[in-house]
N, C-alpha and C positions, 0 to 999 in steps of 0.2 A: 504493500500500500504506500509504500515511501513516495512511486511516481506519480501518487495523485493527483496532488498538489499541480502538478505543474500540467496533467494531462485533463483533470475535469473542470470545463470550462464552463461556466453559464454563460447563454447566451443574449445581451442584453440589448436595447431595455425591453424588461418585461415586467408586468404586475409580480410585486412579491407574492408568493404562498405564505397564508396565517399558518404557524404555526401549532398543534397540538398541544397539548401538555407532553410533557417529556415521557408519562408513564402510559400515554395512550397509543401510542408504536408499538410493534412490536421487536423483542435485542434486537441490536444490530451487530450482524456478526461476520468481520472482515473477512475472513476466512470464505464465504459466499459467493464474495467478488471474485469471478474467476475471469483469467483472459483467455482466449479461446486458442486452440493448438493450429499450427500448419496442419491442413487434411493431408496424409500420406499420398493420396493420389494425385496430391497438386504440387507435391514435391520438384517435380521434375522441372518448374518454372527458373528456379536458383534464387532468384531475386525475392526480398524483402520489400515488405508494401507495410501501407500505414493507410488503413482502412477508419475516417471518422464516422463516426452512428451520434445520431443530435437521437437522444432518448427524449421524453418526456417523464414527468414525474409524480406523484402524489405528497400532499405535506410530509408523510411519515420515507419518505424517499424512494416510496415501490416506484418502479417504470411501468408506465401506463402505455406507451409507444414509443417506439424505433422505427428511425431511416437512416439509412447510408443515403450520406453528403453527398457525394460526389460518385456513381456505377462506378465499376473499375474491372477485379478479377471474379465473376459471378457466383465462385465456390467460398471464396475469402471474404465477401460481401456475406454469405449466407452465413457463415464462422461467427464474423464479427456481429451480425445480430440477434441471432439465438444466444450468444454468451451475454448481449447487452441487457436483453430481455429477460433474464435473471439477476439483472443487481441490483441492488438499492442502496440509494446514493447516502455517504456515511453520513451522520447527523451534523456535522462541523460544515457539511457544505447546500443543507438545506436550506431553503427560502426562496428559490427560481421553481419554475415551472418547466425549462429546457434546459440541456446541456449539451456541450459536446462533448464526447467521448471517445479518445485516438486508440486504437487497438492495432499494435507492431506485431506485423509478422514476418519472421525470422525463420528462414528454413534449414538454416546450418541448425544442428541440435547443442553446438558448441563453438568457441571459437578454434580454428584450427591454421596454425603456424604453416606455413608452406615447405613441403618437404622437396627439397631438390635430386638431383644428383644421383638418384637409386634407381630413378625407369629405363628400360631397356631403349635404347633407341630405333624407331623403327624408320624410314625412310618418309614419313612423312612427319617426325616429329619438330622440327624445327615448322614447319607450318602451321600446328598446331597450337606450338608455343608463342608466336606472333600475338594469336587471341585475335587476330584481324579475317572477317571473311568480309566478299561480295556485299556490297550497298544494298540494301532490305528496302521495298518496296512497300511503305504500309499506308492497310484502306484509310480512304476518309474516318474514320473513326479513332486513328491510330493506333491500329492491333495487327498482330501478324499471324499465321496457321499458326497453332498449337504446333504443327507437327513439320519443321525445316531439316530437309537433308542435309545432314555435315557434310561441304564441299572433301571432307581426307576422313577415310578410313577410320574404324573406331581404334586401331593402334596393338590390337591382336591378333594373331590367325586361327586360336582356340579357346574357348569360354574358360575350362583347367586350365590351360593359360593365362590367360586373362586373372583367373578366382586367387594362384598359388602368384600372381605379381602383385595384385591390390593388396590379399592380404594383409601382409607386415606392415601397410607403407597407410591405408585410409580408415576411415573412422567405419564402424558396420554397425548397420543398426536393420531391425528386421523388423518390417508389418505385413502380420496374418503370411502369405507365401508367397514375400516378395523380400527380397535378400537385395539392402543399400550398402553400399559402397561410399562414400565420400571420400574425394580425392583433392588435395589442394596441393600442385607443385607448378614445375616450370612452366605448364599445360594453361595454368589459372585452374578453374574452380571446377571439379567435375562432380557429376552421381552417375554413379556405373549401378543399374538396376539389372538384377537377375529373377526371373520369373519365368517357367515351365521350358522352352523351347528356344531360347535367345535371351542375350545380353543387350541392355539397352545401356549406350552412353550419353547425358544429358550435359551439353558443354556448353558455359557462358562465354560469348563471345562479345566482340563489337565491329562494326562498320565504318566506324571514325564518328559516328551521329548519337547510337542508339545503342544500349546491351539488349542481347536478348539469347535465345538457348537454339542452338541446334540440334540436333540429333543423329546419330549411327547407330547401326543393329548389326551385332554378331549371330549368326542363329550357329544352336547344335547341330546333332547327326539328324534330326526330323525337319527336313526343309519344309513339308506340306505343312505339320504343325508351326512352324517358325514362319513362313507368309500370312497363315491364317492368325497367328497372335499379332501381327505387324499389322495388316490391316483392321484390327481390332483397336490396337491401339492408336494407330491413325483417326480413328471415329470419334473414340471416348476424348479424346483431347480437345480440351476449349481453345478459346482462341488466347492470345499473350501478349501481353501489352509490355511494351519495352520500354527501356529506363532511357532518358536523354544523359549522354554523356559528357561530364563537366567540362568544360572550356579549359585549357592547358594555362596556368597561370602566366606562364613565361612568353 
């Protein structure tokens, strides 16, 4: 609750709310406030968003309604308002009727120092390591497929290959039967996802304008099954709104 303070904002002017008596609320118990998790399946995106919800409130600080400020990632919107729609605003900052409410999301599960000098080199890795592809074309709305072909190879010729290099070197973390991989080195920032039939590499790239994630697929020995997972996963994929990239000071 420490970043309260600086993150719930009333938004003014607005008619104050009469206050209650202090014993006609029910506790208030911080612990309730929860911030809402990156959805596993939207991992793949890499990037960190800051999703605001203007809640509305009762004197005793229940939330009466939510919206997202501003659409953005459509799964992260839906996060951030089911988690807002459970809190009630602590008693120190009642007497508005609205508030804003910023909810960061963060899809590293940690911070993770950049590991050099341990990956095998393959003959596209210096292209890799650039972190530069091809100028990205986005719609009127400024969003791009969910799902972009890594112009170089995912940097393996065998999934065991691939499992016994990441091991030692990336962070792993595992939802329901899907095996992550986080990988931060010369490369920049990767999620190597492994699930039934193929290896998926999820890479943050830039264009010199905009970050946004590419993609490569390794499949197994089951090539039928490993098109049929790809095209699967080409479907379920939202669309992806990329980060503008900060002007070079110099």
């Amino acid at each position: 609750m420490r970043w309260l303070a600086a993150a719930l904002c009333a938004l003014l002017p607005l008619p104050v709310v009469a206050q209650p008596p202090g014993d006609a609320c029910p506790p208030f118990a911080a612990q309730d406030n929860r911030a809402p998790s990156y959805p596993p399946s939207e991992l793949w995106r890499l990037l960190g968003y800051t999703i605001n919800v203007i809640i509305e409130a009762d004197a005793c600080g229940r939330v009466t309604g939510a919206r997202v400020e501003q659409a953005g990632v459509a799964a992260l919107d839906a996060e951030a308002l089911a988690a807002a729609r459970a809190w009630t605003v602590p008693p120190a900052y009642r007497g508005q009727p609205r508030y804003r409410l910023p909810f960061a999301f963060e899809p590293l599960p940690e911070d993770r120092p950049a590991r050099s000098g341990q990956r095998p080199r393959d003959p596209f890795f210096d292209e890799r390591s650039s972190g530069r592809v091809p100028a990205a074309a986005l719609d009127d709305d400024g969003t791009l497929p969910g799902y972009i072909a890594d112009p170089y190879p995912i940097g393996f010729l065998q999934i065991p290959e691939a499992i016994a290099t990441l091991g030692p070197l990336a962070l792993f973390r595992r939802y329901g039967g899907q095996a992550n991989f986080w990988l931060h080195d010369e490369e920049g920032l990767s999620l190597f996802q492994l699930e039934g039939a193929m290896m998926v590499r999820n890479r943050l790239v830039s264009d010199g304008r905009h970050r946004f994630v590419v993609t490569s697929v390794l499949c197994g020995n089951d090539l039928d099954a490993c098109r049929q997972s790809l095209a699967d996963l080409r479907a379920r994929r939202g669309r992806q709104r990329p980060q503008p990239v900060a002007p070079d000071p110099s």
